[in-house]
C-alpha positions as CSV (number, residue, x, y, z in Angstrom):
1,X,184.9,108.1,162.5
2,X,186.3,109.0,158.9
3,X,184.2,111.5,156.6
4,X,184.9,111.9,153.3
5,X,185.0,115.8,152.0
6,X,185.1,117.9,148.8
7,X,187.3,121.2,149.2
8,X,186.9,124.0,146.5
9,X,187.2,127.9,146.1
10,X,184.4,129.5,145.6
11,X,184.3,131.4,142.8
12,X,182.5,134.3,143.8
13,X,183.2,135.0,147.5
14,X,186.9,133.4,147.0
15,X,187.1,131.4,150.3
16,X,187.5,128.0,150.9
17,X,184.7,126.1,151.4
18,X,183.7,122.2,152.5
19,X,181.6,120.1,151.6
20,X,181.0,116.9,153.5
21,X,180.1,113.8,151.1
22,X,179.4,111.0,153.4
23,X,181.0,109.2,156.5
24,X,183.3,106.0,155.6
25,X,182.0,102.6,155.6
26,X,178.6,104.1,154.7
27,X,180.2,105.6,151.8
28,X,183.1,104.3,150.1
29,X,186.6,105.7,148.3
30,X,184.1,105.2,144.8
31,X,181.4,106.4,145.6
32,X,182.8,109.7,147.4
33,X,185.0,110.4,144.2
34,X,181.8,110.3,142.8
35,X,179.9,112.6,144.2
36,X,183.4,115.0,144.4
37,X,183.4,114.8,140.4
38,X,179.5,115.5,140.3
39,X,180.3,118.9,142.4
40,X,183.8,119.4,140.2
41,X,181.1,119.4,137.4
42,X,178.3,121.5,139.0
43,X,181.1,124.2,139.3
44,X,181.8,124.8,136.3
45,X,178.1,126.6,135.8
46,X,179.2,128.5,138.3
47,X,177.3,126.9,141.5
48,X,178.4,126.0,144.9
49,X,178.0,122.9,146.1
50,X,178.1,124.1,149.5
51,X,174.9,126.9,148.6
52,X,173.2,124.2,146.6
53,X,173.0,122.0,150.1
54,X,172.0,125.4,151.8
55,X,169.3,125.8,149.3
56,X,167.8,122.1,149.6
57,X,167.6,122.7,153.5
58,X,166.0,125.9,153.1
59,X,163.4,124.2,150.3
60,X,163.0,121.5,153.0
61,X,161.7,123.9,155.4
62,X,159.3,126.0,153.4
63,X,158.4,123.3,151.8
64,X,154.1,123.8,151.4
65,X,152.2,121.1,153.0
66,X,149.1,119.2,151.0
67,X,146.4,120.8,153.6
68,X,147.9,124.3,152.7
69,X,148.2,124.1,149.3
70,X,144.5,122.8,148.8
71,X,143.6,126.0,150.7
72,X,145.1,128.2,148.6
73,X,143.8,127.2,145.6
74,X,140.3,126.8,146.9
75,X,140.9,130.1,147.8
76,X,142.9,132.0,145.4
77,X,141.6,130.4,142.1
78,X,137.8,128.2,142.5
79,X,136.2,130.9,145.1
80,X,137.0,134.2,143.2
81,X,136.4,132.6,139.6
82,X,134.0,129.8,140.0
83,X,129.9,129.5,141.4
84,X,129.6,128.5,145.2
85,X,128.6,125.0,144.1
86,X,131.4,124.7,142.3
87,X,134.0,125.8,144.9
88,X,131.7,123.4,147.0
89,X,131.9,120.5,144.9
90,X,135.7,120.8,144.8
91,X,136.7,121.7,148.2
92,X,134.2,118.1,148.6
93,X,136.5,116.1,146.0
94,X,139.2,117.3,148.0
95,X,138.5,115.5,151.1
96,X,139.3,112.3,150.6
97,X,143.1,113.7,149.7
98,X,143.1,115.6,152.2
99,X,142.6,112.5,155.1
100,X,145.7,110.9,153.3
101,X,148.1,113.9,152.5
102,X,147.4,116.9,154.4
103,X,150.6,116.8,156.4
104,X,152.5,115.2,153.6
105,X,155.0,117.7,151.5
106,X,153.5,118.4,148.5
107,X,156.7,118.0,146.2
108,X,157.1,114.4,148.3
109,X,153.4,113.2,146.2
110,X,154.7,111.3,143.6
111,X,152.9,109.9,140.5
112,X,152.7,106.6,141.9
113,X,150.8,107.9,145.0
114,X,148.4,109.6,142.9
115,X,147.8,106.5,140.9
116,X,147.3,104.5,143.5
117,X,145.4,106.9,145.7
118,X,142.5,107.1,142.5
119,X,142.6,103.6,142.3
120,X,141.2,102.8,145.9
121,X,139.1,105.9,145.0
122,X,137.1,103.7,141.8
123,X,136.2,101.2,144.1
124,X,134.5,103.4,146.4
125,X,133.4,105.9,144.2
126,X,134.2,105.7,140.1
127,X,132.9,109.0,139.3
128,X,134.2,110.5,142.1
129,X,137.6,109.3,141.3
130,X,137.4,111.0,137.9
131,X,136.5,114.2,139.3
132,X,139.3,114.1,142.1
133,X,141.3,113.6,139.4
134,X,140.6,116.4,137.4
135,X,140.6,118.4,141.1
136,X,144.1,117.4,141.6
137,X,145.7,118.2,138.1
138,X,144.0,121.4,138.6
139,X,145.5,122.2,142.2
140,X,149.3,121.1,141.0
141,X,148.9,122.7,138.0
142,X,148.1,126.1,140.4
143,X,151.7,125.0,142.8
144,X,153.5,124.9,139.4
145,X,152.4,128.1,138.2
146,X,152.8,130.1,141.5
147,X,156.3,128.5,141.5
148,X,155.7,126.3,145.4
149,X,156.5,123.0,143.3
150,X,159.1,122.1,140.3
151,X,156.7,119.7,138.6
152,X,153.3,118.6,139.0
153,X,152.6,114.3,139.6
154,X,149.5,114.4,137.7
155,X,151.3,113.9,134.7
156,X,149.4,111.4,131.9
157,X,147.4,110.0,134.4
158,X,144.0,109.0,132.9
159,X,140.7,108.8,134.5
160,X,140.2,106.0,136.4
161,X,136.7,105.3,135.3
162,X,137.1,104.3,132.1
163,X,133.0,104.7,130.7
164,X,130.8,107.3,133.1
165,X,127.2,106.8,132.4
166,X,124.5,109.2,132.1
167,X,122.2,109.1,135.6
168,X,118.5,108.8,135.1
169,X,117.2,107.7,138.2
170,X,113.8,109.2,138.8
171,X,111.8,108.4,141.6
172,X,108.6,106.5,141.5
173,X,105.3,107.6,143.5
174,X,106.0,104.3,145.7
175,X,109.3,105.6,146.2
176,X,108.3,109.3,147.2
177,X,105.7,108.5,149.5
178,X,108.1,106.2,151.2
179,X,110.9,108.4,152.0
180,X,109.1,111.3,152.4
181,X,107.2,109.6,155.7
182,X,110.6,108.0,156.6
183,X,112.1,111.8,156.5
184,X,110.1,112.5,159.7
185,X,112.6,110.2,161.7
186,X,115.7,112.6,160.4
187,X,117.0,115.3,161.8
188,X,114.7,118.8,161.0
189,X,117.1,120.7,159.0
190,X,118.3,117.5,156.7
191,X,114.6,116.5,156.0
192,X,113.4,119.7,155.5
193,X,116.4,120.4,153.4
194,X,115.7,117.4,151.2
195,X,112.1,118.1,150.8
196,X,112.6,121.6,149.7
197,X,115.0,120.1,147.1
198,X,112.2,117.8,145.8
199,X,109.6,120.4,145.6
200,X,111.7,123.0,144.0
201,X,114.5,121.3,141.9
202,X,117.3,123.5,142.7
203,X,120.8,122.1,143.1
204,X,121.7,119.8,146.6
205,X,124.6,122.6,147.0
206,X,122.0,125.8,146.7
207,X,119.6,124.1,149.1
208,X,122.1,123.7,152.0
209,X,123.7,127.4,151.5
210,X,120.3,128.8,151.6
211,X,120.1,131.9,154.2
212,X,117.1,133.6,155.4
213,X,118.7,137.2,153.4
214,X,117.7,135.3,149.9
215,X,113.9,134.3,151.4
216,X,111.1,137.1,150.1
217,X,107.7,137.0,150.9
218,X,107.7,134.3,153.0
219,X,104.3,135.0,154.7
220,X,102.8,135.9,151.6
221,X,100.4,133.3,150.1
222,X,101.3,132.4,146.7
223,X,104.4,135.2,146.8
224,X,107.0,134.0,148.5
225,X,110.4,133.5,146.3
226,X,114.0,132.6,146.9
227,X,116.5,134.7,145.7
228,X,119.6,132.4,144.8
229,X,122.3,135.3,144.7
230,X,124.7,135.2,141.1
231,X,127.5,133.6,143.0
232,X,126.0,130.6,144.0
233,X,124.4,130.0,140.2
234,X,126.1,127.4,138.2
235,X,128.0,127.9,134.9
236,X,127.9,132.3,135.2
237,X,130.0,132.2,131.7
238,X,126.5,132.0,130.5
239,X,125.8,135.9,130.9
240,X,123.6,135.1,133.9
241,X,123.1,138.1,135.1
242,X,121.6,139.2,138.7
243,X,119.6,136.1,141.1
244,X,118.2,133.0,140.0
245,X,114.3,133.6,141.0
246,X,113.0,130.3,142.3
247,X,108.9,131.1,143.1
248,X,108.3,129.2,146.5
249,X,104.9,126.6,146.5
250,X,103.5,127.3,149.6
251,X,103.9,123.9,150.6
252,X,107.8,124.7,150.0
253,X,107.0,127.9,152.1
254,X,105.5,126.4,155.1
255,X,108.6,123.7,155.4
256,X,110.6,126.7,155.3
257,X,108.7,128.4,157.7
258,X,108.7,125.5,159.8
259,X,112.5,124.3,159.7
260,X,113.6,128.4,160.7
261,X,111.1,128.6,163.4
262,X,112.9,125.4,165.1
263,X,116.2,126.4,164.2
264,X,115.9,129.9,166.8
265,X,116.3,127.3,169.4
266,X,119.2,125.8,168.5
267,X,121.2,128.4,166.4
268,X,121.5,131.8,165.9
269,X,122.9,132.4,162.3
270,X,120.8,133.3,159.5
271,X,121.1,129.7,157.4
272,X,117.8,128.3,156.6
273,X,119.5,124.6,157.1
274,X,121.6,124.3,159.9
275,X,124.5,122.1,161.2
276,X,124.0,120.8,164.5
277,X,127.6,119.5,164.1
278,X,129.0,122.3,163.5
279,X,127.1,125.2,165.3
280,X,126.6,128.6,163.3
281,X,127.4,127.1,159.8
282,X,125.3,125.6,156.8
283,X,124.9,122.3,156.2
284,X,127.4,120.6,154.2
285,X,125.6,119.6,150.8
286,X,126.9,116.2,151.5
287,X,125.1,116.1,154.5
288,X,122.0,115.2,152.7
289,X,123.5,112.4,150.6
290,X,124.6,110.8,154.2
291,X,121.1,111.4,156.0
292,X,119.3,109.7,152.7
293,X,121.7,107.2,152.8
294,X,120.8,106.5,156.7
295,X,117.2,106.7,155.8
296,X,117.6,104.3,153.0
297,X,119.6,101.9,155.5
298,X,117.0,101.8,158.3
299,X,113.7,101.0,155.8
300,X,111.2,98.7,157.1
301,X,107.6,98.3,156.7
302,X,105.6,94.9,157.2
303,X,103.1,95.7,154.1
304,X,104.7,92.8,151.6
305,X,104.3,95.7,148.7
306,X,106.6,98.0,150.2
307,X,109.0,95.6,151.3
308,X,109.5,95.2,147.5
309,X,109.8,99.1,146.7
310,X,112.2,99.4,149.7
311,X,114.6,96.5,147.9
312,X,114.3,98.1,144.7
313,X,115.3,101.7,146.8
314,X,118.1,99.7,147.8
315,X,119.5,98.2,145.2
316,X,119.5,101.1,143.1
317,X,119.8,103.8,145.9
318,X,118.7,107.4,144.6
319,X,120.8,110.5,145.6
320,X,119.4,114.1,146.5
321,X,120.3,115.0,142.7
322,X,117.9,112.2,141.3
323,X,115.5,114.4,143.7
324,X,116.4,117.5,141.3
325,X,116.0,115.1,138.4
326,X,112.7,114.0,139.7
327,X,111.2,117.2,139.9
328,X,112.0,118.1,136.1
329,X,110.3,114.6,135.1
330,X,107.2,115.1,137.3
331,X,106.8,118.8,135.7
332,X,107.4,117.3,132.2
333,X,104.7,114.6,132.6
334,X,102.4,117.5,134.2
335,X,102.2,119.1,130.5
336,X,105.4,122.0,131.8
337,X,106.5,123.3,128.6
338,X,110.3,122.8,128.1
339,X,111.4,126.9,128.2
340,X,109.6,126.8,131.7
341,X,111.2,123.9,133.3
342,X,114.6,125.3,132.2
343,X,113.9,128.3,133.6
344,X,113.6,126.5,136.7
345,X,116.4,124.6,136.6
346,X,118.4,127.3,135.8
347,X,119.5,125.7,132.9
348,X,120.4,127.9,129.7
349,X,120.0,127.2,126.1
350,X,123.3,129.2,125.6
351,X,122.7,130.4,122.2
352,X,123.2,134.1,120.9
353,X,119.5,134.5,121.6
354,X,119.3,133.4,125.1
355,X,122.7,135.5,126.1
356,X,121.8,138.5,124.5
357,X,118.1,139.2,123.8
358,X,116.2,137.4,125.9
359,X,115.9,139.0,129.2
360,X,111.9,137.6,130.4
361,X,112.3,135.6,133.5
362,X,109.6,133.7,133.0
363,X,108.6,133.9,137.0
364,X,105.2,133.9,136.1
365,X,105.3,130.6,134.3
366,X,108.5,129.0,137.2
367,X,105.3,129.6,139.5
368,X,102.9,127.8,138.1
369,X,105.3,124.9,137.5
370,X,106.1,124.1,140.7
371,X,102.9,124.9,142.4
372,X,101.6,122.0,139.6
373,X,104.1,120.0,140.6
374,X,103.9,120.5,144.6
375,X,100.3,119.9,144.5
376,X,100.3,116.4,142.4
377,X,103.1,115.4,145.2
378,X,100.3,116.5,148.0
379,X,98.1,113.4,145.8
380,X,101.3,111.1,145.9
381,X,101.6,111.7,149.5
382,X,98.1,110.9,150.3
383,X,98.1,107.9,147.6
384,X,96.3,109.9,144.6
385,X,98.2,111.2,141.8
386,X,94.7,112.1,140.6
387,X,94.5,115.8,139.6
388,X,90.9,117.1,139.9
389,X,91.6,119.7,142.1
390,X,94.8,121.5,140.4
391,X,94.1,125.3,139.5
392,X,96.7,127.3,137.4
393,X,97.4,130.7,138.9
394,X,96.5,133.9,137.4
395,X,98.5,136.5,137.2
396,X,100.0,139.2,134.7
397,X,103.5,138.9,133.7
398,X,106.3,139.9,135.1
């Protein structure tokens, strides 16, 4: 077997060193005097060719795996500087990439592959898409700057959803009353979970990390509130400052109630909504987008009326945010004034007012809201959305 070989001094350490270029047929007399003029040239910058191999192998080695590097910058840039939803919503995004590349090299992920990989994404999911794209500019971005890659692929790659439109699904009465009786066939912490997210209009990623520490007042009548800790609020750049006060309806307090007095027989950690899949942790906020999904797939009723309402649920299928959504239209319509449903949205007007001089958190006024709004669902349940019996509460300020 004949090998072709480049001999040179090294210029520092002054030995003779060899490098091998290829074994003959596989490389021939051209293309080795190639490859020997390529090193001649390298040389003259001062670089070994020999070193430069030893260098690749040693890159080769430690080179950082997919899985590895999405951990680190889940965990060294979104948790320490972004909400709880967010880091959420990210590590989520991340998923998908995850199933494909995780034992993949990063510096192997070409352009191409990311192109392609957003593609298939679209079809499945075209807002998702754009957001994993974003995601994964972010995370190579990070490898660049922390020096584990040379380049990053996501270079002028554009969104793959072209046009994102606005969501404004808002679910009817029909279409309340029908998934909230076909939640009783789900599991107790997902259907609790999503009813608490339609009576109090928090985000689907706040209502699965919910623990027990944040609950106050539970047993109180018309007291109890949840406590939604500054890290887990959306958008902190907004000089949010201390919990997100959400006042609990006491129909919201007695699922509560209910869904934690089950859970001591089947897990021991302090998460209001458990996973029975994975013992000891919260649900994953996807979690509820799959058991709605379920629900919406096993429908059936043989009243004519809502056969119809259960094609229209469907063909336009709702997702636990269009529950959030909901909630804000249903306070709206009940007369809410727009400060107060804000307030409990969380949502922030952002201006130097709201940052820096108005400090009233408006609990008062969050509490009257969504006790108007839990008992006018009480009506929808029952097939009334009249509102003879509704009492606003009485109270001082807070």
């Amino acid at each position: 077997m004949k090998t072709w070989t480049f001999r040179y001094r090294d210029r520092i350490s002054g030995k003779v060193e060899r490098k091998t270029l290829g074994r003959f047929p596989d490389v021939m007399l051209a293309r080795a005097r190639d490859l020997a003029d390529a090193d001649r040239v390298a040389m003259q910058t001062g670089a070994s060719p020999q070193e430069l191999v030893r260098q690749a192998r040693r890159a080769e080695r430690t080179a950082i795996l997919f899985g590895t590097l999405a951990d680190r910058y889940l965990e060294e840039v979104v948790r320490p500087n972004k909400g709880a939803s967010t880091h959420a919503a990210e590590r989520s995004y991340l998923v998908s990439a995850r199933s494909e590349w995780a034992e993949r090299k990063a510096k192997d992920i070409t352009r191409q592959d990311i192109i392609d990989f957003l593609d298939r994404r679209a079809k499945v999911a075209p807002i998702g898409a754009n957001r994993t794209r974003t995601v994964l500019a972010a995370l190579f971005g990070f490898a660049v700057d922390k020096a584990l890659l040379e380049m990053t692929p996501v270079v002028k790659i554009a969104k793959p959803t072209k046009r994102e439109r606005a969501k404004d699904r808002v679910l009817s009465d029909e279409e309340i009353r029908i998934l909230w009786r076909a939640l009783d066939g789900v599991d107790p912490p997902l259907a609790a979970g999503l009813r608490v997210l339609l009576l109090t209009g928090q985000r689907p990623g706040q209502v699965t990390a919910m623990d027990a520490g944040e609950l106050h007042d539970l047993q109180g009548a018309k007291k109890a509130t949840w406590h939604i800790p500054i890290e887990k609020r959306k958008d902190t750049r907004a000089n949010k400052r201390g919990p997100h006060v959400v006042p609990l309806s006491v129909m919201a307090s007695e699922i509560i109630k209910t869904v934690i007095a089950s859970k001591r027989e089947h897990d021991k950690s302090s998460w209001v909504f458990w996973s029975y899949r994975n013992p000891g942790n919260a649900l994953d906020r996807h979690s509820l987008s799959r058991a709605l999904q379920r629900v919406l797939a096993n429908l059936q009723s043989d009243d004519p009326n809502e056969t119809k309402i259960i094609e229209g649920l469907r063909a336009d299928r709702p997702t636990p945010h269009d529950f959030r959504r909901t909630c804000a239209t249903q306070m709206a319509a009940l007369g809410v004034a727009r400060e107060d449903r804000m307030a409990v949205l969380d949502h922030s007007e952002g201006d130097v007012h709201d940052a820096h001089y108005d400090r009233y958190d408006r609990l008062r006024e969050k509490r009257i809201a969504l006790e108007k709004w839990a008992r006018r669902l009480q009506h929808v349940l029952v097939g009334s959305a009249h509102l003879d019996n509704v009492i606003e509460l009485q109270g001082s300020r807070r």
